[in-house]
PQR file of N, CA, C, O and H, with PARSE charges and radii, in Angstrom:
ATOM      1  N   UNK A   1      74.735 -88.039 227.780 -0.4000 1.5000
ATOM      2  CA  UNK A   1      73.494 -88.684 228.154 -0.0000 2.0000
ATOM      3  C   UNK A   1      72.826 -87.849 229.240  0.5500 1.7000
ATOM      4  O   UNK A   1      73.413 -87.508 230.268 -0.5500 1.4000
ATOM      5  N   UNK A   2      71.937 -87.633 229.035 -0.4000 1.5000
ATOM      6  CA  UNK A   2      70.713 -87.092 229.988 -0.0000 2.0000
ATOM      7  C   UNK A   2      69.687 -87.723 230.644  0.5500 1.7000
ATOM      8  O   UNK A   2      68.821 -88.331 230.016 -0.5500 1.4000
ATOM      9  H   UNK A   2      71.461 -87.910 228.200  0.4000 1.0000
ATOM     10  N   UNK A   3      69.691 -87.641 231.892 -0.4000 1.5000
ATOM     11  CA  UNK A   3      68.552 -88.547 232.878 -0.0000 2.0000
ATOM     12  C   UNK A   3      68.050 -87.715 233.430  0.5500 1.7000
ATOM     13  O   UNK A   3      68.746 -86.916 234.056 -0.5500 1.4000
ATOM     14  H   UNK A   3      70.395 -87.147 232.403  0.4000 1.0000
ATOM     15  N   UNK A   4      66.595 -87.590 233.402 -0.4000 1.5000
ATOM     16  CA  UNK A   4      65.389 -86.702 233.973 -0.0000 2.0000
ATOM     17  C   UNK A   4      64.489 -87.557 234.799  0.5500 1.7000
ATOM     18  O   UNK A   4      63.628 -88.296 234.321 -0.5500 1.4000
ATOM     19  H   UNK A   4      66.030 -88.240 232.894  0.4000 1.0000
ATOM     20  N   UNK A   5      64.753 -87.406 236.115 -0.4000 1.5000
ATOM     21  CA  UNK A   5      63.673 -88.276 236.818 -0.0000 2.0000
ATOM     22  C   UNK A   5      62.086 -87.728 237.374  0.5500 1.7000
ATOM     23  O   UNK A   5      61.867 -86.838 238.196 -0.5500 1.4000
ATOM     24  H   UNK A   5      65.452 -86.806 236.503  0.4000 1.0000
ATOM     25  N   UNK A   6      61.577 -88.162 236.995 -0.4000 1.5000
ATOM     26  CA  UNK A   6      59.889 -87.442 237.253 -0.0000 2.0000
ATOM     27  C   UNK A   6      58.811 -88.644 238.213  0.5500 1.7000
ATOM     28  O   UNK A   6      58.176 -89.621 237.817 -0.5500 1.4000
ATOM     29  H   UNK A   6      61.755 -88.885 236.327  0.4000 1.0000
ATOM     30  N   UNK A   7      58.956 -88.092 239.477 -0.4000 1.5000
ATOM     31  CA  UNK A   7      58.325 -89.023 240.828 -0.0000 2.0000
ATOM     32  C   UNK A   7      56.841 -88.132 241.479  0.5500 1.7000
ATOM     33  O   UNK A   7      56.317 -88.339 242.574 -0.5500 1.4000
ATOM     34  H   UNK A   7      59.472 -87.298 239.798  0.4000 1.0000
ATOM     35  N   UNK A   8      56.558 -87.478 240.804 -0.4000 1.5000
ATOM     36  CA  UNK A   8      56.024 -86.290 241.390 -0.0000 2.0000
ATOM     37  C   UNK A   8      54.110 -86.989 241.769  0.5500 1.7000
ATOM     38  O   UNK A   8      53.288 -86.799 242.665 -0.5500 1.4000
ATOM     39  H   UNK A   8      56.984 -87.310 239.915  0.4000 1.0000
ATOM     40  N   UNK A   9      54.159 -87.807 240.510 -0.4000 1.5000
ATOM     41  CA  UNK A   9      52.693 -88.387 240.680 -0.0000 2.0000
ATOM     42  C   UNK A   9      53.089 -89.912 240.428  0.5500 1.7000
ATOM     43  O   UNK A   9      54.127 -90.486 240.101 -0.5500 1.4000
ATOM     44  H   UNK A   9      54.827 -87.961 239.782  0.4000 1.0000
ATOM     45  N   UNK A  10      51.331 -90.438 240.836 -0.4000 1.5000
ATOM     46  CA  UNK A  10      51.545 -91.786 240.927 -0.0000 2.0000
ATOM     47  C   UNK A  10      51.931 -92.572 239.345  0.5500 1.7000
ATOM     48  O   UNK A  10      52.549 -93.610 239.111 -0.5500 1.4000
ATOM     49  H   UNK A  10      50.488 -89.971 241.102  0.4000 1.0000
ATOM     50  N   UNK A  11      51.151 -91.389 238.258 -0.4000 1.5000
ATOM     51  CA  UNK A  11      50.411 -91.977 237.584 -0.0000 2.0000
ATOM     52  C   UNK A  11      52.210 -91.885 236.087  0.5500 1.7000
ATOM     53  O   UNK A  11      52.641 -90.945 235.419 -0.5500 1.4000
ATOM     54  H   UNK A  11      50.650 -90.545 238.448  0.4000 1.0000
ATOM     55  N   UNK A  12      52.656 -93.321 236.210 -0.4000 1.5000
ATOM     56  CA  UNK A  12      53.707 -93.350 234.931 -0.0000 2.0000
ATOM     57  C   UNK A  12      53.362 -92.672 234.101  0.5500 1.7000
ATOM     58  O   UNK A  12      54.382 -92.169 233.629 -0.5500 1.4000
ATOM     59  H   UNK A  12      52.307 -94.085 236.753  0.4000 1.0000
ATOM     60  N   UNK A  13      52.384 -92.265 233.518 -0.4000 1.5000
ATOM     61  CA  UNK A  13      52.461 -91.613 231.940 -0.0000 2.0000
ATOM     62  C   UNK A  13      52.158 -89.904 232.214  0.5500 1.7000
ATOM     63  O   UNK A  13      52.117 -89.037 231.341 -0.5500 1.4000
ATOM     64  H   UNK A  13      51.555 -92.673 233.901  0.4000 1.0000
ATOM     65  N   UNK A  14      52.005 -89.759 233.382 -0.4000 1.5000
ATOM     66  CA  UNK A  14      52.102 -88.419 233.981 -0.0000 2.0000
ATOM     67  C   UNK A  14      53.196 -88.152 234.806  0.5500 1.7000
ATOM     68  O   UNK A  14      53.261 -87.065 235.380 -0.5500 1.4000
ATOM     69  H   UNK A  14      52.039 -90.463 234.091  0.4000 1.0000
ATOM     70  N   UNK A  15      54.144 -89.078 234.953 -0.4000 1.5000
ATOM     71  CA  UNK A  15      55.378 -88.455 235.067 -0.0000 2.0000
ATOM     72  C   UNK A  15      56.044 -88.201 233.488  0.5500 1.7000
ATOM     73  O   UNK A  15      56.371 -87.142 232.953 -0.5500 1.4000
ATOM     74  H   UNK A  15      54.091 -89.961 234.486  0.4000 1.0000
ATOM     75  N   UNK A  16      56.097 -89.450 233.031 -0.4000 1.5000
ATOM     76  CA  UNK A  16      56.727 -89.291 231.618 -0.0000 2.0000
ATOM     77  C   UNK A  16      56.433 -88.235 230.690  0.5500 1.7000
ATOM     78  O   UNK A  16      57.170 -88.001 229.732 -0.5500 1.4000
ATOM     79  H   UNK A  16      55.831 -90.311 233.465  0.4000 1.0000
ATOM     80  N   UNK A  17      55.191 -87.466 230.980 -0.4000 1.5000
ATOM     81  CA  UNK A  17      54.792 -86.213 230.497 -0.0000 2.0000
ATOM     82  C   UNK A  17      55.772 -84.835 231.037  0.5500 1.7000
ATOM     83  O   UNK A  17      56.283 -83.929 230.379 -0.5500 1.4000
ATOM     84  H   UNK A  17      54.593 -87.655 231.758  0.4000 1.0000
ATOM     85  N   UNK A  18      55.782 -85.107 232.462 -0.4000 1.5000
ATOM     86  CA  UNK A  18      56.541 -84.102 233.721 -0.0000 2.0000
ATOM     87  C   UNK A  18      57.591 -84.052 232.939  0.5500 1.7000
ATOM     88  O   UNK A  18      57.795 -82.988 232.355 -0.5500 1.4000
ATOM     89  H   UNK A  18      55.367 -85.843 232.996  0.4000 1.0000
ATOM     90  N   UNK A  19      58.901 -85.650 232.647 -0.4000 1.5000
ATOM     91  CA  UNK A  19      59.791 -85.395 232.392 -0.0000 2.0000
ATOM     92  C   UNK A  19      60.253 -84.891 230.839  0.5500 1.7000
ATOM     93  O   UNK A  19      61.263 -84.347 230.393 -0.5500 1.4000
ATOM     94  H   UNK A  19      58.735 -86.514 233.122  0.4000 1.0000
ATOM     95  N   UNK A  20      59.342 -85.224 230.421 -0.4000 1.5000
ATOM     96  CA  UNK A  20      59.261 -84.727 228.582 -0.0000 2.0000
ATOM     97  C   UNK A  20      59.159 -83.191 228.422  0.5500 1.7000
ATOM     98  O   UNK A  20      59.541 -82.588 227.420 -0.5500 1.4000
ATOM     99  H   UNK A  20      58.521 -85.666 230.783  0.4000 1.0000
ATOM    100  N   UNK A  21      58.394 -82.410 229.927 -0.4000 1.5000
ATOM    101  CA  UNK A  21      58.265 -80.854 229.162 -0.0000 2.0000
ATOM    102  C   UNK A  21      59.255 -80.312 229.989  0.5500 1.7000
ATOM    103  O   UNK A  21      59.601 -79.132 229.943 -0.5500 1.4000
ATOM    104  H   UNK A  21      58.083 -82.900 230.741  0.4000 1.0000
ATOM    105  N   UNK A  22      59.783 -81.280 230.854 -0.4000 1.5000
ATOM    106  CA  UNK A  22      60.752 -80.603 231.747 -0.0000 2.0000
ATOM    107  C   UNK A  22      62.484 -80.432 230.878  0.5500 1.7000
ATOM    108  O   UNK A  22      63.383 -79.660 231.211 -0.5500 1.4000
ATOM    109  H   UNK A  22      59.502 -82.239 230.890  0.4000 1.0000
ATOM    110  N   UNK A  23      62.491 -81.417 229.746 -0.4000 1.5000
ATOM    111  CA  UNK A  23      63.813 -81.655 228.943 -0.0000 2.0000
ATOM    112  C   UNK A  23      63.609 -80.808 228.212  0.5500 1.7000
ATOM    113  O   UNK A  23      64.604 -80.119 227.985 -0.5500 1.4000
ATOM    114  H   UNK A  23      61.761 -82.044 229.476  0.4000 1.0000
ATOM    115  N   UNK A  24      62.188 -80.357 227.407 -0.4000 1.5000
ATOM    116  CA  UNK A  24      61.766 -79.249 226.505 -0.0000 2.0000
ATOM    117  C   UNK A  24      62.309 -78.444 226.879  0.5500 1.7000
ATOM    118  O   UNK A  24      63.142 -78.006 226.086 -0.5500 1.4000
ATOM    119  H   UNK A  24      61.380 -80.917 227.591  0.4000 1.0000
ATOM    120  N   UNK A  25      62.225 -77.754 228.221 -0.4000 1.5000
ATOM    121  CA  UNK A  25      61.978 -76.698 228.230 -0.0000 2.0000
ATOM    122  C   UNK A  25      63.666 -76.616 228.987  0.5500 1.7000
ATOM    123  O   UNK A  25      64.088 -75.494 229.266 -0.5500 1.4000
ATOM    124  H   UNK A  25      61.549 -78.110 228.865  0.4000 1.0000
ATOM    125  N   UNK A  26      64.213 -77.376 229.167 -0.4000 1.5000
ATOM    126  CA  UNK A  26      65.696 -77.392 229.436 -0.0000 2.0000
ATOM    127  C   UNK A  26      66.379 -77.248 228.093  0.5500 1.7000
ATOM    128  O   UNK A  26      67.440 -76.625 228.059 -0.5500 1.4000
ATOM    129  H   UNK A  26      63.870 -78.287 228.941  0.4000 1.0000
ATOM    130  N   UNK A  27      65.836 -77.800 226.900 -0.4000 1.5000
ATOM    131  CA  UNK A  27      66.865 -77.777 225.546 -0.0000 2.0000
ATOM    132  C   UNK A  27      66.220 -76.036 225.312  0.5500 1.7000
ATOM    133  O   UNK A  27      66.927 -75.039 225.168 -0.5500 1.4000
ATOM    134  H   UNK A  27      64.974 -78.306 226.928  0.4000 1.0000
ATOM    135  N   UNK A  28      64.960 -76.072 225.328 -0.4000 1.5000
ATOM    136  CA  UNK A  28      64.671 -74.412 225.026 -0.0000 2.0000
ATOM    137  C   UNK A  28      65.521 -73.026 225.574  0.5500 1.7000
ATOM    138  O   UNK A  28      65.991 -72.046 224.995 -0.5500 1.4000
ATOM    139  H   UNK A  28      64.385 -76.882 225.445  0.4000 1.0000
ATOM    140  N   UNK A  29      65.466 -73.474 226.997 -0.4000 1.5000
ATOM    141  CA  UNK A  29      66.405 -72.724 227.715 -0.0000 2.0000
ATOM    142  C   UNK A  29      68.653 -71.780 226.792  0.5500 1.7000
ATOM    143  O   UNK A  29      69.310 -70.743 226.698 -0.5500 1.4000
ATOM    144  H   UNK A  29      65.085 -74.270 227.467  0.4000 1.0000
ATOM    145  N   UNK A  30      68.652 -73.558 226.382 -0.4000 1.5000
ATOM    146  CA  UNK A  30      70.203 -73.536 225.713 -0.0000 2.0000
ATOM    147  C   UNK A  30      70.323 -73.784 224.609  0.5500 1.7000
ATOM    148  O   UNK A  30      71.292 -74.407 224.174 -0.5500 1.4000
ATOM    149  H   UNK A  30      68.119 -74.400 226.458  0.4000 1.0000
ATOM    150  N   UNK A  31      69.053 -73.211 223.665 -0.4000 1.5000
ATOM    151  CA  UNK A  31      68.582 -73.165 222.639 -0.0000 2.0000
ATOM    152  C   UNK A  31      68.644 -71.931 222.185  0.5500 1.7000
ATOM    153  O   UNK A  31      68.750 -71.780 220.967 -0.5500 1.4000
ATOM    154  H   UNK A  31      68.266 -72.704 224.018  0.4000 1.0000
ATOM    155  N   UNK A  32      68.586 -70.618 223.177 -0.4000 1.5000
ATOM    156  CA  UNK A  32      68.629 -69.106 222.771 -0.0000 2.0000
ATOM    157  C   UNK A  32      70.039 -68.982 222.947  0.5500 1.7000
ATOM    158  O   UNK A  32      70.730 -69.257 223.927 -0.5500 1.4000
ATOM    159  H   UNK A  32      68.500 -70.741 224.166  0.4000 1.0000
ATOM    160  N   UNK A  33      70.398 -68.443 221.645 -0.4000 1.5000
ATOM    161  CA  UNK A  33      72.116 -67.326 221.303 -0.0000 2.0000
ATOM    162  C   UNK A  33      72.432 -66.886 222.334  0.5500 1.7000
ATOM    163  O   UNK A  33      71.655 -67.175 223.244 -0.5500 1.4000
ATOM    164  H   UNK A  33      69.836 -68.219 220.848  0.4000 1.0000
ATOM    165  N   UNK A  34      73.322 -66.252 222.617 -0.4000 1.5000
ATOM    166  CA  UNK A  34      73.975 -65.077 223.900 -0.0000 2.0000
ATOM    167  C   UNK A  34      73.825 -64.023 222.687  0.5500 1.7000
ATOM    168  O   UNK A  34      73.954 -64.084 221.464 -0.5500 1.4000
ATOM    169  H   UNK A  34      73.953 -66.017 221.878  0.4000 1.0000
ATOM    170  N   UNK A  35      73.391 -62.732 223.905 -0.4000 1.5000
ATOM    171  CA  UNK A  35      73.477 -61.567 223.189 -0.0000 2.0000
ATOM    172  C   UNK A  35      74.880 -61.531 222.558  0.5500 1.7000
ATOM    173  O   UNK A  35      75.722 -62.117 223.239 -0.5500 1.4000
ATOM    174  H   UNK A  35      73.286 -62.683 224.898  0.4000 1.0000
ATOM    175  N   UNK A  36      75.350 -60.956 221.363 -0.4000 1.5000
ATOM    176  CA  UNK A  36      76.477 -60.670 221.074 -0.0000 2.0000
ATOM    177  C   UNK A  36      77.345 -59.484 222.263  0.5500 1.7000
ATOM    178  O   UNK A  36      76.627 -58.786 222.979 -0.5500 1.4000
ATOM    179  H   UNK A  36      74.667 -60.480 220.810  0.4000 1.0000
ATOM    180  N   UNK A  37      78.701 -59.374 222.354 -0.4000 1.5000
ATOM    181  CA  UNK A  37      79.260 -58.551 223.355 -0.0000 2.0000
ATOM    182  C   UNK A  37      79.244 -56.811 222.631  0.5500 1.7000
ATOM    183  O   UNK A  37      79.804 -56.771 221.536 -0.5500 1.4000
ATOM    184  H   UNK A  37      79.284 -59.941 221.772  0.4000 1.0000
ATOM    185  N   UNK A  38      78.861 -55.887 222.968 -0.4000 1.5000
ATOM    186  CA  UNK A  38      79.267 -54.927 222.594 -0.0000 2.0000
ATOM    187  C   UNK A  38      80.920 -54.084 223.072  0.5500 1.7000
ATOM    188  O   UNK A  38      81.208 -53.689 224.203 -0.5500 1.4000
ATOM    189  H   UNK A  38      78.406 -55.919 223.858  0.4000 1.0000
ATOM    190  N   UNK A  39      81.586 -54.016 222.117 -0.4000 1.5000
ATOM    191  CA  UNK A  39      82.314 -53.625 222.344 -0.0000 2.0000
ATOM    192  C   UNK A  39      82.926 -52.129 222.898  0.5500 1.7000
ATOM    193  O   UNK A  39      82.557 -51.170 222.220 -0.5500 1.4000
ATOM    194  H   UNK A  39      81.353 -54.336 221.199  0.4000 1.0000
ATOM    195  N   UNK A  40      83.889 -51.798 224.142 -0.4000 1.5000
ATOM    196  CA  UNK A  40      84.065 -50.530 224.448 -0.0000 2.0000
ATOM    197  C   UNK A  40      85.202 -50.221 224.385  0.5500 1.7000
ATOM    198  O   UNK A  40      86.182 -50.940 224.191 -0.5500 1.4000
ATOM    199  H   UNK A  40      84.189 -52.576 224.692  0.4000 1.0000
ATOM    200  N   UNK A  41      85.122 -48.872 224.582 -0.4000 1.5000
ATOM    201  CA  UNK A  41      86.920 -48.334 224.664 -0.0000 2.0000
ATOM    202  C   UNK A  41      87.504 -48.493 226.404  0.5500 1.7000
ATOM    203  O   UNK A  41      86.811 -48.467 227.421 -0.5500 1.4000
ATOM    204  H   UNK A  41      84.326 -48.288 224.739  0.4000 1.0000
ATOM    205  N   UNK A  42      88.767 -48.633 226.302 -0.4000 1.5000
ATOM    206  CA  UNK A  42      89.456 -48.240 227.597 -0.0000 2.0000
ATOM    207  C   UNK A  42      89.253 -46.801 227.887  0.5500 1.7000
ATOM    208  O   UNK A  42      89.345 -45.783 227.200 -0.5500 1.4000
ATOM    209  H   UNK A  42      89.330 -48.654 225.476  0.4000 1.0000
ATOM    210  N   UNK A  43      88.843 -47.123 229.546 -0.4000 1.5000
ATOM    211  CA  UNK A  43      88.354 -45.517 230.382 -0.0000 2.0000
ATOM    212  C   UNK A  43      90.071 -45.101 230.504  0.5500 1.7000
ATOM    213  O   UNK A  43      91.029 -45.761 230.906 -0.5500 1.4000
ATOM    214  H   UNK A  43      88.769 -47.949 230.103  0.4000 1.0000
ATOM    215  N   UNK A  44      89.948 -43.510 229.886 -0.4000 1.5000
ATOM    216  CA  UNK A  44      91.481 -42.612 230.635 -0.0000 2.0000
ATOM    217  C   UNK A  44      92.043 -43.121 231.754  0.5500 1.7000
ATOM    218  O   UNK A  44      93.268 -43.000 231.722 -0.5500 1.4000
ATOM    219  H   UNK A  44      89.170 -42.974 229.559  0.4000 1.0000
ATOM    220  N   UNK A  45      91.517 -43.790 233.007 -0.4000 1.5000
ATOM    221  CA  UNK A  45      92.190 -44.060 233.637 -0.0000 2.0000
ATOM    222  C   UNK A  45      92.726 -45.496 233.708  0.5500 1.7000
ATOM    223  O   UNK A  45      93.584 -45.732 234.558 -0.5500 1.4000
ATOM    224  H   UNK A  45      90.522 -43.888 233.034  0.4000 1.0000
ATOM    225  N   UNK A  46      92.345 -46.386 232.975 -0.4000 1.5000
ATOM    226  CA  UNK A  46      92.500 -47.382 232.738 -0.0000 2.0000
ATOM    227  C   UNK A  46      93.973 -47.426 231.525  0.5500 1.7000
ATOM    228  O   UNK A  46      94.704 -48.381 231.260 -0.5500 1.4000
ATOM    229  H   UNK A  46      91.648 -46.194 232.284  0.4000 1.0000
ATOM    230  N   UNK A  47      93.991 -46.615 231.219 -0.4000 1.5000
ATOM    231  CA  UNK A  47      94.947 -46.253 229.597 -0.0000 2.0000
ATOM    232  C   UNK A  47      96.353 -45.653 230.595  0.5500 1.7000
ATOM    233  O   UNK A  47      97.475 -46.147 230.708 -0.5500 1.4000
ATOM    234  H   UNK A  47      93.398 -45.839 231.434  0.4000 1.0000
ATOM    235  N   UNK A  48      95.735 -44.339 231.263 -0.4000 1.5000
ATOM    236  CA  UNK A  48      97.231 -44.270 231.714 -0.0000 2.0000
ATOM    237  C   UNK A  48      97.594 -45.206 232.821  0.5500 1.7000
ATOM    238  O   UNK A  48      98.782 -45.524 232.766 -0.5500 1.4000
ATOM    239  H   UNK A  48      94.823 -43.937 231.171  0.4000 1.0000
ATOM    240  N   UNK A  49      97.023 -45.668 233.670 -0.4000 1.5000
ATOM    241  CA  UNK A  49      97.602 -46.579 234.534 -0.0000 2.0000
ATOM    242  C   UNK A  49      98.642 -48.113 234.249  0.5500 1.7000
ATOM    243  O   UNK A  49      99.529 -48.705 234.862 -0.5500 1.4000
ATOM    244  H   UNK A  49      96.058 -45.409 233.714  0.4000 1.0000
ATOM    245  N   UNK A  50      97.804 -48.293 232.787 -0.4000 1.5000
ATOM    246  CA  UNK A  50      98.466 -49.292 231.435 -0.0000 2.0000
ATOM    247  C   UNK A  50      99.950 -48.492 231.473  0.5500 1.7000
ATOM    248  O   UNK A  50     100.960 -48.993 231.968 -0.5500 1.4000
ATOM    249  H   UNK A  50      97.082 -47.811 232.289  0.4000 1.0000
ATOM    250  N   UNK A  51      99.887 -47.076 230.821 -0.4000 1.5000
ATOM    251  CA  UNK A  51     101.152 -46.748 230.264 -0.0000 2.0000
ATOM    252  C   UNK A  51     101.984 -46.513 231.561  0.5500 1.7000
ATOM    253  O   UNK A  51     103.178 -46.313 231.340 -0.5500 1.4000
ATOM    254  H   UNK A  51      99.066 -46.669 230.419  0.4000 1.0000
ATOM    255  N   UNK A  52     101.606 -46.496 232.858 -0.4000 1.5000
ATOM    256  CA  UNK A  52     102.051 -45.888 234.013 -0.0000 2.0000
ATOM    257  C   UNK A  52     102.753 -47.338 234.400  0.5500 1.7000
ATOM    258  O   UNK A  52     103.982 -47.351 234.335 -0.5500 1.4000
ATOM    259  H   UNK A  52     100.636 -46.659 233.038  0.4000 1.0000
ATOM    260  N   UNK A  53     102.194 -48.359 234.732 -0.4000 1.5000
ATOM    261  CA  UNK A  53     102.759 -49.457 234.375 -0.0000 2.0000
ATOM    262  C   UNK A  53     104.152 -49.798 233.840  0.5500 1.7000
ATOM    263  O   UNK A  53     105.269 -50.024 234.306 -0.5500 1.4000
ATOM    264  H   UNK A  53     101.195 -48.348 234.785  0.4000 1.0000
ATOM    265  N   UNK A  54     103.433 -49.715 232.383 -0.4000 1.5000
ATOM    266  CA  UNK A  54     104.399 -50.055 231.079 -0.0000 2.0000
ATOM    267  C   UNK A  54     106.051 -49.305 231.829  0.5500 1.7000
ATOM    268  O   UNK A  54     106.959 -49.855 232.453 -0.5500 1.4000
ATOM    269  H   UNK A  54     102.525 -49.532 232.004  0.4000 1.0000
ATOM    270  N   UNK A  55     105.866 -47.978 231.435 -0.4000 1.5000
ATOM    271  CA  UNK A  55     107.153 -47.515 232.003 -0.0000 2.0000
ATOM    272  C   UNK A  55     107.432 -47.911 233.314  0.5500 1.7000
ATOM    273  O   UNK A  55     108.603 -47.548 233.430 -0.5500 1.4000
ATOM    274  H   UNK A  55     105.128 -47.532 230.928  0.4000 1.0000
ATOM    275  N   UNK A  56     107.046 -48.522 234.585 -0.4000 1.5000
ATOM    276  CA  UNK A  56     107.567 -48.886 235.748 -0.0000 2.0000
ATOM    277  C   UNK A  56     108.385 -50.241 235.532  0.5500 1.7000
ATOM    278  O   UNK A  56     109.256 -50.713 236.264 -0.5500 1.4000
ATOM    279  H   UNK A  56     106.095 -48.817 234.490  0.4000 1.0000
ATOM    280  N   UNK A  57     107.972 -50.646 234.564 -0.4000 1.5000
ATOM    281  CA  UNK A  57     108.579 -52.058 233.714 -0.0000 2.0000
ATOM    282  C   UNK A  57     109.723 -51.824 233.526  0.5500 1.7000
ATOM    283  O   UNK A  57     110.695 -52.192 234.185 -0.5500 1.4000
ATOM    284  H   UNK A  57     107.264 -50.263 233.971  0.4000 1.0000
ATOM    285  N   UNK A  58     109.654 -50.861 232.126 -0.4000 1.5000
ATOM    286  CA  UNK A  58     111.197 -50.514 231.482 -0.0000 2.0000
ATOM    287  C   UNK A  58     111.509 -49.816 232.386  0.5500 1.7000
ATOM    288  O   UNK A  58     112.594 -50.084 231.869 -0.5500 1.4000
ATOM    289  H   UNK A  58     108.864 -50.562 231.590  0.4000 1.0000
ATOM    290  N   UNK A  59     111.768 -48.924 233.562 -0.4000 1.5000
ATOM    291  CA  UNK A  59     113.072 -48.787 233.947 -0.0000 2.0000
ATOM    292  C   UNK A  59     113.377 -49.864 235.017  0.5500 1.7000
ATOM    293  O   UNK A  59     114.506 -49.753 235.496 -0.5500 1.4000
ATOM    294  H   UNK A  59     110.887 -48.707 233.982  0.4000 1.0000
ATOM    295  N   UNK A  60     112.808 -50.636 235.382 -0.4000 1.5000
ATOM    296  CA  UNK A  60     113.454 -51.856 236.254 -0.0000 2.0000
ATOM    297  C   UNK A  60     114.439 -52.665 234.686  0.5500 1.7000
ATOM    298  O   UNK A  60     115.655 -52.850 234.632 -0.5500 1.4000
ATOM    299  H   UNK A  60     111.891 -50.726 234.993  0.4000 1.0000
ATOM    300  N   UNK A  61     113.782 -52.875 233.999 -0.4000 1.5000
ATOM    301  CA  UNK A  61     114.696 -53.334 232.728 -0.0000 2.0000
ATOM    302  C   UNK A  61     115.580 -52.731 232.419  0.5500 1.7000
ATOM    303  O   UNK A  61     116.591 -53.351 232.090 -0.5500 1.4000
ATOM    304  H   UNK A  61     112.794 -52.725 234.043  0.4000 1.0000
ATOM    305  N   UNK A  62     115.586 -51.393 232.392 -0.4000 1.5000
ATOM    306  CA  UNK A  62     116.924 -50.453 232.084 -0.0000 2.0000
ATOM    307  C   UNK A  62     118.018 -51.095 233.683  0.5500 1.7000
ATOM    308  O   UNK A  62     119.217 -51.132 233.407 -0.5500 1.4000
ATOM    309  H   UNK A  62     114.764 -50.890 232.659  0.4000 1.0000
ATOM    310  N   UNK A  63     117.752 -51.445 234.832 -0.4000 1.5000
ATOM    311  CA  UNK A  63     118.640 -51.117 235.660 -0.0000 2.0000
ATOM    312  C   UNK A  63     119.321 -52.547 235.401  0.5500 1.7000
ATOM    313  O   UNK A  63     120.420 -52.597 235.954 -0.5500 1.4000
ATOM    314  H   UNK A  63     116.778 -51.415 235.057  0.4000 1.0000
ATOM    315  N   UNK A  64     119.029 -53.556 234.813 -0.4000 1.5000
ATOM    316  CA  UNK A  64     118.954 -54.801 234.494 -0.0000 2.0000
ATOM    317  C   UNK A  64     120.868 -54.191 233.510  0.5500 1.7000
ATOM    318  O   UNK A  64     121.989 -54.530 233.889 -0.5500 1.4000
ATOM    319  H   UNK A  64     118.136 -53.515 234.364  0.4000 1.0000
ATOM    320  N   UNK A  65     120.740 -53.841 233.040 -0.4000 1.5000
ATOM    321  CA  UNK A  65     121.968 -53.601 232.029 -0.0000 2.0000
ATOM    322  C   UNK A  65     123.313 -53.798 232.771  0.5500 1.7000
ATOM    323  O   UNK A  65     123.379 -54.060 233.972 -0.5500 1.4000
ATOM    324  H   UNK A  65     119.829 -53.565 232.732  0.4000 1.0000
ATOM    325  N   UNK A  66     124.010 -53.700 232.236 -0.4000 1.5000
ATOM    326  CA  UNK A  66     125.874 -53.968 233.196 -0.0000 2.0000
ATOM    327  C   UNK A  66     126.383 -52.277 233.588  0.5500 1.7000
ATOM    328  O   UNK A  66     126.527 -51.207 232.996 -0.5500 1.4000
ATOM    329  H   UNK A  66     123.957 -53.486 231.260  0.4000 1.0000
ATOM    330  N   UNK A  67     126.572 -52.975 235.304 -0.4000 1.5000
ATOM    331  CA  UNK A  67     127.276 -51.634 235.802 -0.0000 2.0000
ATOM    332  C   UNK A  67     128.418 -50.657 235.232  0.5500 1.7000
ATOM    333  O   UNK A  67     129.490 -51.262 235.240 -0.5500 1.4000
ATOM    334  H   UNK A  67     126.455 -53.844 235.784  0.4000 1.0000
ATOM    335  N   UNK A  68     128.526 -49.567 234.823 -0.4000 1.5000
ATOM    336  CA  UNK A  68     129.980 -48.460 234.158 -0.0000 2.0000
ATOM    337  C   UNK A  68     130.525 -48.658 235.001  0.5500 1.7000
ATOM    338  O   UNK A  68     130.044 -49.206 235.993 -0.5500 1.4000
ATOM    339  H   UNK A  68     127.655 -49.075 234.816  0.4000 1.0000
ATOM    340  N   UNK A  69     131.893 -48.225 234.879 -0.4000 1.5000
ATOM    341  CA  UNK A  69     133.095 -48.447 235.760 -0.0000 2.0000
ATOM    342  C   UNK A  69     133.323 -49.620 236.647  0.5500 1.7000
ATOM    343  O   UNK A  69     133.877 -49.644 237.745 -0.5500 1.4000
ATOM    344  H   UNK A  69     132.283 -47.779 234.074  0.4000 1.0000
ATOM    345  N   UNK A  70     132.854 -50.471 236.043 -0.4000 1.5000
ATOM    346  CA  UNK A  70     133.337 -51.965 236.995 -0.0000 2.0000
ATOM    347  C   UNK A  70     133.940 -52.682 236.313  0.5500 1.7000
ATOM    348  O   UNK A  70     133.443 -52.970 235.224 -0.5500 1.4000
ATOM    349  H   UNK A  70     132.403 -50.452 235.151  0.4000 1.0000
ATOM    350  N   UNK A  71     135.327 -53.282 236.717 -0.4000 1.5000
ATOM    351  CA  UNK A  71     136.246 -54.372 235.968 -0.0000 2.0000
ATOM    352  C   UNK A  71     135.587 -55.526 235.909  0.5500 1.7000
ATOM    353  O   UNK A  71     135.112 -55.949 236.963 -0.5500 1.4000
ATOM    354  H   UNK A  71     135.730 -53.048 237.601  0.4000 1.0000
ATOM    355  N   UNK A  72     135.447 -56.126 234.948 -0.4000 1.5000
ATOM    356  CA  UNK A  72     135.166 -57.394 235.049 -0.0000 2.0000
ATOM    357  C   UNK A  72     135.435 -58.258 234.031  0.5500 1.7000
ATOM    358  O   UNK A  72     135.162 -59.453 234.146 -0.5500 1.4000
ATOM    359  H   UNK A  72     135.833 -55.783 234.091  0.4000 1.0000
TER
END
């Protein structure tokens, strides 16, 4: 539900006008599409810092494995 209040003049049927082009022009507003997104590539530095990453991952995961030479 939508409430548009229009006080601006004395005259009722000249607000009710106010608030009628004021909803117009509010549905007009969210009435236009969004541009579609164009799509881009990842910048080089954005790519290796990904893979620079990635591997700082796996070897904390590699140290994750069970210690050699320990009885247990």
């Amino acid at each position: 539900m939508v409430v548009i209040k229009a006080q601006t003049t004395r005259s009722q049927d000249q607000n009710r006008a106010d608030a009628i082009g004021r909803l117009q022009a509010l549905v007009d507003s969210v009435a236009v599409p969004p541009k579609p997104r164009k799509a881009t590539k990842p910048t080089k530095s954005s790519q290796r810092k990904r893979l620079e990453s990635k591997a700082t991952r796996g070897d904390v995961k590699k140290l994750r494995g069970r210690v050699s030479g320990e009885a247990g």
